[in-house]
TORMI-18784 format. One record per residue: residue in three letters; z, y, x of N, C-alpha, C, O in turn. Coordinates in nm, 3 decimals. Layout:
# TORMI-18784
   r     n_Z     n_Y     n_X    ca_Z    ca_Y    ca_X     c_Z     c_Y     c_X     o_Z     o_Y     o_X
 ALA       Z       Y       X       Z       Y       X       Z       Y       X       Z       Y       X
...
END
This chain:
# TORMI-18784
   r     n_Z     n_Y     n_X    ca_Z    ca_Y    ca_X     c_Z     c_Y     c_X     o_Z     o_Y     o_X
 UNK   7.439  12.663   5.076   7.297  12.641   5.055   7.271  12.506   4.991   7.176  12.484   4.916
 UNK   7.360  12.417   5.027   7.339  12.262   4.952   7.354  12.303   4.800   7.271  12.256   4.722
 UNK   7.435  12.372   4.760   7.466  12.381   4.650   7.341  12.449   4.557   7.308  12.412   4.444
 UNK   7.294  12.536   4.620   7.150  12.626   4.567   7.063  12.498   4.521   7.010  12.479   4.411
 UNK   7.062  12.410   4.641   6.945  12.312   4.637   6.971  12.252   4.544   6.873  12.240   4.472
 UNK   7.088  12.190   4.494   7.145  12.062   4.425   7.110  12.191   4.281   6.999  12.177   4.230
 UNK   7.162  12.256   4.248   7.123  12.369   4.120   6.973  12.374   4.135   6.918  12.321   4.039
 UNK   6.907  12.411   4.206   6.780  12.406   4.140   6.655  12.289   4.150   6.532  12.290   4.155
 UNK   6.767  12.185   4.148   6.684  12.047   4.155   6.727  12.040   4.022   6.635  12.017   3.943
 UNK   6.843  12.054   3.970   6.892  11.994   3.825   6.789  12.113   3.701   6.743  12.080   3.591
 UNK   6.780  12.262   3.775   6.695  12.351   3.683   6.578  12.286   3.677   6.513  12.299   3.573
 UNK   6.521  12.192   3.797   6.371  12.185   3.756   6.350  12.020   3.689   6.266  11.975   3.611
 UNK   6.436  11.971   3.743   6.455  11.821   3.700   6.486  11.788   3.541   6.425  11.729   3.452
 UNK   6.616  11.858   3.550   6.664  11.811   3.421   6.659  11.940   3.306   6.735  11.935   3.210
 UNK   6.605  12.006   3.316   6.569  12.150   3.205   6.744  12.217   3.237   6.785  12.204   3.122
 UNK   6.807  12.248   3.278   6.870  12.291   3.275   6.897  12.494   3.270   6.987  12.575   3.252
 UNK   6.741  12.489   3.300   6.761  12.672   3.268   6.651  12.704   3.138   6.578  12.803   3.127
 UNK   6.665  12.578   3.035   6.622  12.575   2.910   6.719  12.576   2.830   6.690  12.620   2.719
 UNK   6.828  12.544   2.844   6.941  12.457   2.741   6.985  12.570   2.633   7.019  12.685   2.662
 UNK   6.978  12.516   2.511   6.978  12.604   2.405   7.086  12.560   2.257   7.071  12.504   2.149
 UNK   7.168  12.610   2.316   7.254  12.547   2.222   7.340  12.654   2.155   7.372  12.762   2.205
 UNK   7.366  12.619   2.060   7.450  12.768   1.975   7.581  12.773   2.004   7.636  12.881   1.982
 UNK   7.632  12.703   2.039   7.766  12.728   2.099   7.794  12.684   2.254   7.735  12.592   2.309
 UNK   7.880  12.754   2.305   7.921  12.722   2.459   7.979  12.593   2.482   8.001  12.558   2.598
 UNK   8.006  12.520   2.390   8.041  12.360   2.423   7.955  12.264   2.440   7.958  12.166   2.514
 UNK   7.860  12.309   2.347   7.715  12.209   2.342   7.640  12.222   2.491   7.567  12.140   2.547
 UNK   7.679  12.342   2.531   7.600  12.385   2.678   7.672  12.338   2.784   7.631  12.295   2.892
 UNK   7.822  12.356   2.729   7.914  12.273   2.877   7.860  12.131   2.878   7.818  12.086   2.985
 UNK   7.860  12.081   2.804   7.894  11.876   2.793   7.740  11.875   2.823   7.712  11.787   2.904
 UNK   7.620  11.956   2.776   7.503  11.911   2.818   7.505  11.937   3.017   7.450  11.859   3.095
 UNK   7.564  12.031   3.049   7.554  12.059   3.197   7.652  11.903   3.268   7.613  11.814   3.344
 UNK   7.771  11.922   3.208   7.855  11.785   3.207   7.787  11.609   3.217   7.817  11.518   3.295
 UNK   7.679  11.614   3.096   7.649  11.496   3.120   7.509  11.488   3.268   7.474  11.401   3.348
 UNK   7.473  11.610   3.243   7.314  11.583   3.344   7.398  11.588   3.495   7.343  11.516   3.579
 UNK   7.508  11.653   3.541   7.572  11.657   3.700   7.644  11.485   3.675   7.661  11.420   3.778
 UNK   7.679  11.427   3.555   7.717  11.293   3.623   7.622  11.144   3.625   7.642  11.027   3.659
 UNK   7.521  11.216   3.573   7.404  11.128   3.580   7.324  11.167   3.733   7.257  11.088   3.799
 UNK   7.353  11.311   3.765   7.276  11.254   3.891   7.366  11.281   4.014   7.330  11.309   4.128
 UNK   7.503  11.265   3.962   7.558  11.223   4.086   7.583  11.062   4.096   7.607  10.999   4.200
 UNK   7.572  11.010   3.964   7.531  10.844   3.955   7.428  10.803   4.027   7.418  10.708   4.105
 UNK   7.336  10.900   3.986   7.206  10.846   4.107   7.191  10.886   4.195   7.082  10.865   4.249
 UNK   7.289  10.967   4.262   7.268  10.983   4.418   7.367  10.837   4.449   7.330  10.751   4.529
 UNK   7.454  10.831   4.397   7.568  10.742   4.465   7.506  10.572   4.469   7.529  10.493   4.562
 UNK   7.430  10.543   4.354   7.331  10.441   4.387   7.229  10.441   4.462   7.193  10.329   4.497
 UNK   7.179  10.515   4.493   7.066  10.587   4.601   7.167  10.543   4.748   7.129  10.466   4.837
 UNK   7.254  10.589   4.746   7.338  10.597   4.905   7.381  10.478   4.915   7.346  10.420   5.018
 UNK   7.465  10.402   4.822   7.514  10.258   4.828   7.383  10.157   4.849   7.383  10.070   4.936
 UNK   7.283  10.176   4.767   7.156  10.068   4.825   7.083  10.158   4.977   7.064  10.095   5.081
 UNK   7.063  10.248   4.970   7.034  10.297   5.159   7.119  10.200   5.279   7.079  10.138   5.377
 UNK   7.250  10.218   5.222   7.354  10.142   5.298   7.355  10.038   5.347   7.382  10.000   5.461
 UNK   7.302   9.955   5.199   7.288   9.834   5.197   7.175   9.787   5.310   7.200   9.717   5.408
 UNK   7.089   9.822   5.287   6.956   9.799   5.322   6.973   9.835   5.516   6.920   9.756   5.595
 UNK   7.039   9.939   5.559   7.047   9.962   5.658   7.138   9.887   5.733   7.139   9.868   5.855
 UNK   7.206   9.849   5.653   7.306   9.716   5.720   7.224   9.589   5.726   7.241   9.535   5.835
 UNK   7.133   9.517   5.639   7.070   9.446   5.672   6.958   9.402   5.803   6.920   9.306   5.870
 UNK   6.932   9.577   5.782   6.837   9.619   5.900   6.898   9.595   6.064   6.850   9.583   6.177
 UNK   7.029   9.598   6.001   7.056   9.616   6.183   7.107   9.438   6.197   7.130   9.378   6.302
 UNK   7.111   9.401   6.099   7.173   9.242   6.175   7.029   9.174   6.146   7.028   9.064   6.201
 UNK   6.913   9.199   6.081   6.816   9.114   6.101   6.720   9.154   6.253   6.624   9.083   6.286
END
């Protein structure tokens, strides 16, 4: 079910059930670049949460 969610955050987020490309490579590397852009921004998302929650507990 995570996986449903994470797919149709990227369909509504990033156009991904638009992508129109004439060949199947143009469609891989476009799916390719939008899953490592937002697994970039989950992983900055989690590393500053982290951060912040570590601060939280020693202030």
């Amino acid at each position: 079910t995570a996986v449903e969610r994470v797919n149709a955050y990227l369909k509504e987020y990033f156009q991904l059930n638009n992508v129109r490309h004439r060949t199947g490579k143009k469609a891989k590397m476009h799916f390719k670049l939008v899953t490592l852009i937002y697994n970039t921004c989950k992983l900055a998302v989690d590393r500053i949460n982290a951060l912040l929650q570590q601060q939280n507990q020693v202030a």
